[in-house]
N, C-alpha and C positions, 0 to 999 in steps of 0.2 A: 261781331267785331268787339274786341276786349282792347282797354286803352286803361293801362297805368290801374290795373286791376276793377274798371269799369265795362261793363259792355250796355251796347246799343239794341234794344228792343224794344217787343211791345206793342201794340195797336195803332194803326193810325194816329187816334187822339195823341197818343205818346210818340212817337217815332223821334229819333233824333233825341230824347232825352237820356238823359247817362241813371244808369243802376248797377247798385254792387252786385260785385257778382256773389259776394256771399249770402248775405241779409236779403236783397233786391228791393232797399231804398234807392229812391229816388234823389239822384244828385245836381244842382244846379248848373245849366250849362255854361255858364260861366268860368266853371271850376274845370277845365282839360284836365289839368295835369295831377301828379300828385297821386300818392294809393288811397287808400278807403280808410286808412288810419293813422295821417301824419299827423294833421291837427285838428285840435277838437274845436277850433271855431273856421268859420268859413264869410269870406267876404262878397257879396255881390253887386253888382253895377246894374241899374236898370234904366236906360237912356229912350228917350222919347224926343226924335227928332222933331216931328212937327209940332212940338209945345217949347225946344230947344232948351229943355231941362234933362239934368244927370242926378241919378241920386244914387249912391252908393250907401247898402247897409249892411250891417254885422250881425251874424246869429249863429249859435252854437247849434255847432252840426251833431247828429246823434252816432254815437259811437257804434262800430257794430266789429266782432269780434268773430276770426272763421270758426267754425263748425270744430268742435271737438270731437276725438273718436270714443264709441262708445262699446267697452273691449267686453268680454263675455261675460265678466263679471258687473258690471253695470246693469247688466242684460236681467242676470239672476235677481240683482237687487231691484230692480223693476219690474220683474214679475212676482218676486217675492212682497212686495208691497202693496200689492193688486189683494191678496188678502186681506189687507188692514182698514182695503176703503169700506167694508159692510162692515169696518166697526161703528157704528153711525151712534153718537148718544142722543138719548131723547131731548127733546125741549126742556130746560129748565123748568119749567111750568108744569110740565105734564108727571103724572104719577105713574105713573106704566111707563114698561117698555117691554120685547117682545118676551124676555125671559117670563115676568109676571105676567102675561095675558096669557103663556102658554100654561103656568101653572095653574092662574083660575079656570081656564077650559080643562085641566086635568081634574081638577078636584072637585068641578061642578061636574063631571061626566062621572065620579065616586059619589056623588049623591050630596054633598054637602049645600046650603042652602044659599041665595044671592045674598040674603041678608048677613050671612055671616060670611062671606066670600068679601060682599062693598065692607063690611068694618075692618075686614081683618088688611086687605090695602088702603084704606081710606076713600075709598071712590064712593060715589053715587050707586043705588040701588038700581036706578033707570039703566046708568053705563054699565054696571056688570053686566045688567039683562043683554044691553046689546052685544060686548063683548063674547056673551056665552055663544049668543045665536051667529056671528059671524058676520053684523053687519057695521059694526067699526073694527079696525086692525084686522083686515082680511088679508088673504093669503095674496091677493094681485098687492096689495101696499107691499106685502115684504117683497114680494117677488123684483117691485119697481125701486127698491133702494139698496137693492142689492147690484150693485155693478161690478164686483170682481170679475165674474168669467166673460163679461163685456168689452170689459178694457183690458182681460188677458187678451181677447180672440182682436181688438185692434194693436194691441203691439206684436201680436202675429203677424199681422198685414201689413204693417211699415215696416218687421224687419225682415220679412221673408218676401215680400212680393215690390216693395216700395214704394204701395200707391200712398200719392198723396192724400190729405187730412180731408177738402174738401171733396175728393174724388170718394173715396170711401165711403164718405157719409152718403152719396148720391145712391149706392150698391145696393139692390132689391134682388130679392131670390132668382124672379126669373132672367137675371143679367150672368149669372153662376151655372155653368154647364157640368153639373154630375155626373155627367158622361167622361171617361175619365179619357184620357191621352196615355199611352202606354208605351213607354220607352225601356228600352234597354242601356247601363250605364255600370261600367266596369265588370259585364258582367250579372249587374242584378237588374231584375225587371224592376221599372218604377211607374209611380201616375203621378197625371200634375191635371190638376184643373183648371178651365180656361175662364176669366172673367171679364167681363165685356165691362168698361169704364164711360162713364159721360167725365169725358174731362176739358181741360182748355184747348189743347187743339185741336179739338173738334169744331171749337169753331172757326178755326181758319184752315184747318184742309178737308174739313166735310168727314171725315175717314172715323172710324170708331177704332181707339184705343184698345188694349188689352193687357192685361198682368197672367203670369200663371201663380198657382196654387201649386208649389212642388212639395216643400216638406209635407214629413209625415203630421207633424202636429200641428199643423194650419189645416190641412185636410181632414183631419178630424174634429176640428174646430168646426167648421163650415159645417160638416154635416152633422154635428149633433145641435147646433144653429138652425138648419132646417128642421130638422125637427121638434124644437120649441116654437119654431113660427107655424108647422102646423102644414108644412108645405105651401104657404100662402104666398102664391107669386109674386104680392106685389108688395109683402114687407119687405122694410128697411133692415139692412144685416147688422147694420153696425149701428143701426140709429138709437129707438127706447129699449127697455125690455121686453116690451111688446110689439117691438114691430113698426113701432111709429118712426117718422122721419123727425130724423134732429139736427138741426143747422150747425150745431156747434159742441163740442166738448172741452172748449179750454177751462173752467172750470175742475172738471176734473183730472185731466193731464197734470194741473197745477196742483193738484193734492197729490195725485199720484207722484209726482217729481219731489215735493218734498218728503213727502213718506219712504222714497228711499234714500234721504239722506243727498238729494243730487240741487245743486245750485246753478236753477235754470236763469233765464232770460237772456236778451238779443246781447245785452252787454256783456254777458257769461260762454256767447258762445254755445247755448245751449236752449234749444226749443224743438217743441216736437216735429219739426223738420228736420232735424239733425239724426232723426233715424231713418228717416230719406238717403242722406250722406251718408249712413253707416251701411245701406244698404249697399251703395251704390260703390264702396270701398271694398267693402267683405266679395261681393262680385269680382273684381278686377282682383283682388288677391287668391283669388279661390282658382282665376281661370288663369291668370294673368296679363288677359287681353282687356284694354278698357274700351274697345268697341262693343265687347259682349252686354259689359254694363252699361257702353250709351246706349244700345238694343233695348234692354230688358226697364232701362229708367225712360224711355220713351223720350229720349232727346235727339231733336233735327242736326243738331250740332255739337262733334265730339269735343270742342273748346267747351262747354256746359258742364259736360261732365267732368271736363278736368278739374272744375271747380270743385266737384262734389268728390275729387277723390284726396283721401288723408291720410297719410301713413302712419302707422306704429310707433311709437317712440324706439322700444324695445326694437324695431328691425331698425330705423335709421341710426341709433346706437350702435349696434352689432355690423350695420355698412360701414360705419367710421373704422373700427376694429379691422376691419377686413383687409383693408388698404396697409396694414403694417405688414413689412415684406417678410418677417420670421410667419408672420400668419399663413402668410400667404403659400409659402412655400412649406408647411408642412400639409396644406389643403392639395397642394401639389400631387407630394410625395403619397398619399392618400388615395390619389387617382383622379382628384377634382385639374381639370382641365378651365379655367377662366376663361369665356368672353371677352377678352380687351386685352389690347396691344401691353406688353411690358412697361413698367414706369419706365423714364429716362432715367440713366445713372446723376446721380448726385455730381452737383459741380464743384 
């Protein structure tokens, strides 16, 4: 049920309480009427018959701003940034960083001595020795603060398959079927691989979820992923570098998002749900059925997804265009046939 750009969900505990449909705050039942962004304060009424007191108070409601679309270029600049996160500098404090631990491990493997290795960076005799032998700045530390090809292989995932943040993080090898599905599609043969999600409506219709893996570059993603896990069924895909389960990554979405120059947050209209929505757009434009995209975004109800769909500037631009009649009538004479009745003639 959608009301004045609110709808009605939610669990038990919630029923009956109002959430935008874009952010999915919670809004006071108090407030019917009205969209998600007339005013920034909101007034409530809390009455308590059997004490036969009313008290009305005032509190600024928090803004939330629909989803912007995020065009191919944002895309580039987002995975383009993904590079920039293993530029990581060392601690203020520290004297090393990986350049110089690799040139003392080169130059102590040329024979040169620890003692002139610690004076010539300043270090300690003890820390060269350990540096040399590989038991500080070992190769799992680099390995675990390097997250580019991490967070390339999850914005693969939100924009090609559209699972959600915390669904994804759920994702362990043996929920990913490498057995491929093999279709045919204008002509060329394709695969897509099938991933099995723990997500929220499981737990209200019992039923297990599923995304596919279609593009070519998310599937090679996945499987060069298995193979740094080692085929180990029960790592995390998307979790550490190693495999471990990780609750959370807004931390780094937030560097990432500023690294490409992009100004996130809920009042921007811009968070890593918002590649959920681009997912869920790029689908309906691609087919141009939005039942295909409630299908694929795993929504009970097609009003959901209309939330999540947002058009183009550059096409709602060029439909305006469209409607002038010299336009229209050379699209005509073209061979283009229009959908829809004649305008009326002018009065």
């Amino acid at each position: 049920m959608v009301l004045s750009g609110y709808s009605i969900h939610g669990p038990p505990a919630t029923a009956g309480r109002l959430f935008c449909t874009g952010c999915h705050n919670p809004r006071p039942p108090s407030t019917t009427t009205g969209g998600p962004h007339d005013n920034a304060y909101i007034r409530t009424t809390a009455v308590r018959p059997h004490l036969g007191t009313r008290r009305t108070t005032t509190e600024r409601r928090r803004q939330c701003v629909p989803a912007s679309r995020l065009d191919e270029s944002v895309e580039d600049r987002l995975f383009a940034a993904c590079d920039r996160l293993d530029d990581l500098k060392p601690p203020p404090w520290s004297r090393l960083d990986w350049d110089k631990v690799d040139e003392i491990r080169t130059r102590a493997a040329a024979g040169e001595s620890q003692q002139e290795l610690a004076a010539a960076f300043g270090i300690s005799i003890p820390l060269c020795c350990q540096v040399i032998k590989g038991r500080v700045w070992t190769e799992a530390r680099r390995r675990s603060q390097r997250k580019a090809s991490l967070m390339r292989l999850r914005l693969m995932m939100a924009f090609d398959s559209g699972a959600r943040r915390e669904e994804m993080m759920r994702v362990q090898l043996k929920h990913i079927d490498f057995n491929p599905i093999r279709i045919t599609v204008d002509g060329r043969p394709r695969e897509l691989l099938v991933i099995e999600l723990q997500s929220k409506g499981e737990k209200f219709t019992g039923e297990k979820e599923r995304v596919y893996a279609g593009t070519e570059r998310l599937i090679t993603a996945l499987r060069g992923r298995r193979d740094e896990l080692q085929n180990n069924p029960n790592g995390y895909v998307f979790g550490t570098s190693s495999g471990f389960r990780q609750e959370n990554f807004r931390a780094a979405w937030h560097r990432l998002f500023k690294l490409a120059g992009l100004d996130y947050g809920r009042d921007k209209g811009l968070v890593w749900h918002t590649l959920r929505h681009e997912f869920c757009s790029r689908t309906a434009e691609n087919t141009g059925d939005p039942v295909i995209a409630q299908e694929l975004a795993r929504h009970k109800d097609l009003r959901t997804t209309q939330g999540y769909l947002h058009a183009r500037r550059p096409r709602v631009l060029a439909a305006a265009v469209s409607l002038d009649r010299q336009f229209a009538t050379s699209r005509m004479d073209a061979g283009f046939v229009p959908d829809r009745r004649p305008s009326a003639p002018p009065r």
